[in-house]
Backbone bond lengths (Angstrom), bond angles and torsions (degrees), N, CA, C in turn:
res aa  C-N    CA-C-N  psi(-1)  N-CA   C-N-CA  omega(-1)  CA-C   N-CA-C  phi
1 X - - - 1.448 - - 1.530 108.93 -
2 X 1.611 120.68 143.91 1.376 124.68 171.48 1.141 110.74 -123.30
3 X 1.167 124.90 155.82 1.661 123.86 175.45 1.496 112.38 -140.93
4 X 1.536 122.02 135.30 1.477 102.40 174.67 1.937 99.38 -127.31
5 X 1.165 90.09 178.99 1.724 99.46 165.94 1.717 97.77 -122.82
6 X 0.937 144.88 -25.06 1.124 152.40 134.08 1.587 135.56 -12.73
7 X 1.009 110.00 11.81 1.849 98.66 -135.88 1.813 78.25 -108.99
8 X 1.614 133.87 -5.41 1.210 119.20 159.89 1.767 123.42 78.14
9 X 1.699 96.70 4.94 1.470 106.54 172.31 1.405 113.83 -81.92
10 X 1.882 108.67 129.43 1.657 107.48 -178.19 1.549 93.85 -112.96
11 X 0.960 112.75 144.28 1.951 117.28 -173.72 1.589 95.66 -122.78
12 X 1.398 122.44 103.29 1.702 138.33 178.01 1.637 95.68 -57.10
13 X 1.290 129.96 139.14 1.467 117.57 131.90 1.681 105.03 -162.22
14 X 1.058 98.46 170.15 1.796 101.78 -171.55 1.639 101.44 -115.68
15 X 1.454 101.90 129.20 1.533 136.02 144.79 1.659 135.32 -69.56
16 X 1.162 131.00 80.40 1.362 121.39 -176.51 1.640 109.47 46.83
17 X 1.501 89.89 76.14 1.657 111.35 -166.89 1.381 144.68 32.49
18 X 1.715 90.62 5.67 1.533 110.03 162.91 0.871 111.15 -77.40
19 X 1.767 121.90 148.89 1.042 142.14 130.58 1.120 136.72 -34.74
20 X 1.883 142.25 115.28 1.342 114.82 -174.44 1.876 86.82 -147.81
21 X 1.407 87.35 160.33 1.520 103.14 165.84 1.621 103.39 -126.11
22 X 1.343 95.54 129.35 1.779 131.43 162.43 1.518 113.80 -73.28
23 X 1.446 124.10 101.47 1.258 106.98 175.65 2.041 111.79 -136.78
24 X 1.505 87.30 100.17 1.763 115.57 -171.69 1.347 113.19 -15.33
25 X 0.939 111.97 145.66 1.535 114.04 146.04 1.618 151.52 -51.22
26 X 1.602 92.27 -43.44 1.731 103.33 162.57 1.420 94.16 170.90
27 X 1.700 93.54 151.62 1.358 91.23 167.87 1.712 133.80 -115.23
28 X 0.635 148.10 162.92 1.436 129.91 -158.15 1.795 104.43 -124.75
29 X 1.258 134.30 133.02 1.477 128.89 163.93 1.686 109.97 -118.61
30 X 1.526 110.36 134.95 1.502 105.14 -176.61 1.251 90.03 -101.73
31 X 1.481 114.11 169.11 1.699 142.84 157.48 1.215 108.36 -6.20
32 X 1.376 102.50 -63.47 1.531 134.35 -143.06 1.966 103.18 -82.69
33 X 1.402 101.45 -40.43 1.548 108.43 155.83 1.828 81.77 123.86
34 X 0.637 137.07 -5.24 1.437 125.31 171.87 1.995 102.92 -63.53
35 X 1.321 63.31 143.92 2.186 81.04 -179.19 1.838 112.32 -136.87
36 X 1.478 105.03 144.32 1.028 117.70 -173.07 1.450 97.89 -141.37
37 X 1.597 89.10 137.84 1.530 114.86 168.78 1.578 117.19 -95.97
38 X 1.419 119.41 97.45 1.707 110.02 -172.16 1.508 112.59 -113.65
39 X 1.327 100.00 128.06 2.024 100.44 160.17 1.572 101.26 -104.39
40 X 1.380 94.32 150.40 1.482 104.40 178.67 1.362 103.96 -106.23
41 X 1.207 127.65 150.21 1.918 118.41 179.48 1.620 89.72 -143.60
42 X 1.385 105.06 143.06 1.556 125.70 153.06 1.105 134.25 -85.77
43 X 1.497 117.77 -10.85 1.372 141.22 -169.44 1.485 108.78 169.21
44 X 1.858 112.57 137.29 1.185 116.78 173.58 1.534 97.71 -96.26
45 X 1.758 126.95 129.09 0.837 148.38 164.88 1.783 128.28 -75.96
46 X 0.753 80.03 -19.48 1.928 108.83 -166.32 1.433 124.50 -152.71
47 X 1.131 147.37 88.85 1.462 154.93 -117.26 1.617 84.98 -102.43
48 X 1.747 110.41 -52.55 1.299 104.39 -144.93 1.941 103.38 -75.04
49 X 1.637 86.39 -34.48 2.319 102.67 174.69 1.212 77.44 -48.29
50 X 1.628 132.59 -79.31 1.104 109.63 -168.10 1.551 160.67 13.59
51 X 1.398 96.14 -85.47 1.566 140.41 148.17 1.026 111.51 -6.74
52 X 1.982 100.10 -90.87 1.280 131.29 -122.31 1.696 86.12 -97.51
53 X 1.521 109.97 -32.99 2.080 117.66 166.29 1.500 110.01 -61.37
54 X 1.356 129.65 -41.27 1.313 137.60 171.00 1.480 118.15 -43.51
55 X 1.555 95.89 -55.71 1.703 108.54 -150.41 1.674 89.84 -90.71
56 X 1.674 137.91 -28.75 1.219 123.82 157.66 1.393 127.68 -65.15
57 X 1.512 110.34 -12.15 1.486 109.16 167.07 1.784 120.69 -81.17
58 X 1.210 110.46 -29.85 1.463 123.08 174.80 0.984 86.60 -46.28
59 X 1.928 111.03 -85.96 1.677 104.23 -164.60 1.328 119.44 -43.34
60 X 1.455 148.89 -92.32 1.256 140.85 -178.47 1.646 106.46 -14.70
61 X 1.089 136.24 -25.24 1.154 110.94 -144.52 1.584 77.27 -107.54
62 X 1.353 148.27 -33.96 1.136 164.41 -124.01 1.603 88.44 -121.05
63 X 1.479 126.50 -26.52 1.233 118.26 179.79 1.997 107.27 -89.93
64 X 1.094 104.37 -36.75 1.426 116.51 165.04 1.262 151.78 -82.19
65 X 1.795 95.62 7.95 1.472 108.67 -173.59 1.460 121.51 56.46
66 X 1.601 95.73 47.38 1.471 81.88 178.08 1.618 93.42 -125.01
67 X 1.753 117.66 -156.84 1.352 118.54 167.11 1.324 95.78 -139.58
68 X 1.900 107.59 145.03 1.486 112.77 175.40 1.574 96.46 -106.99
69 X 1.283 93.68 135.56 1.572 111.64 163.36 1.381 107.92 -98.46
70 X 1.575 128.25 168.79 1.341 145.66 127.26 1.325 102.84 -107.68
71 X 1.377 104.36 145.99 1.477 121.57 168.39 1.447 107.04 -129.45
72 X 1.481 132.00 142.63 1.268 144.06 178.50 1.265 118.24 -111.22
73 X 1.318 128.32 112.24 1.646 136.65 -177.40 1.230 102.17 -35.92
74 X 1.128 113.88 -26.71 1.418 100.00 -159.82 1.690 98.59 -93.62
75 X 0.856 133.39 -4.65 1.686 136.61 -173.78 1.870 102.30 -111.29
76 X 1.394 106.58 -10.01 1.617 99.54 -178.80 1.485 88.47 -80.22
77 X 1.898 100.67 -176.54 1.768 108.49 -173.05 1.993 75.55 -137.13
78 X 1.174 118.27 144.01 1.083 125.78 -161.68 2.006 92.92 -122.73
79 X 1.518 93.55 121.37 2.152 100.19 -173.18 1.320 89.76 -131.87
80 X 1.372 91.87 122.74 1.457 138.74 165.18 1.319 122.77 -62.44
């Protein structure tokens, strides 16, 4: 498995006719060739940013064969 924060993907989508760029958390590639696009969040601040960052990551990710995760701090196990 590799993982970068690096990986330089910007995901376009618009907010109440704004313009915004989405830019991931990391992406992960296994062995096997499966790839995932993950943000990690500690708290959702904004339900609808939320959303509208979510549902432009599906697509991209759905255009690239990849899979988007969320992960929640609070559900990781943290090794020392």
């Amino acid at each position: 498995m590799k993982w970068t924060k690096k990986h330089g993907i910007r995901i376009k989508y618009q907010l109440q006719r704004q313009r915004r760029t989405y830019l991931p958390d990391i992406t992960v590639e296994y062995h096997d060739g499966r790839k995932f696009l993950e943000e990690v969040k500690g708290k959702i601040w904004n339900g609808l940013e939320f959303l509208f960052k979510n549902s432009a990551a599906l697509r991209y990710c759905q255009a690239k064969r990849m899979t988007f995760r969320v992960l929640f701090k609070a559900d990781l196990t943290r090794v020392d």
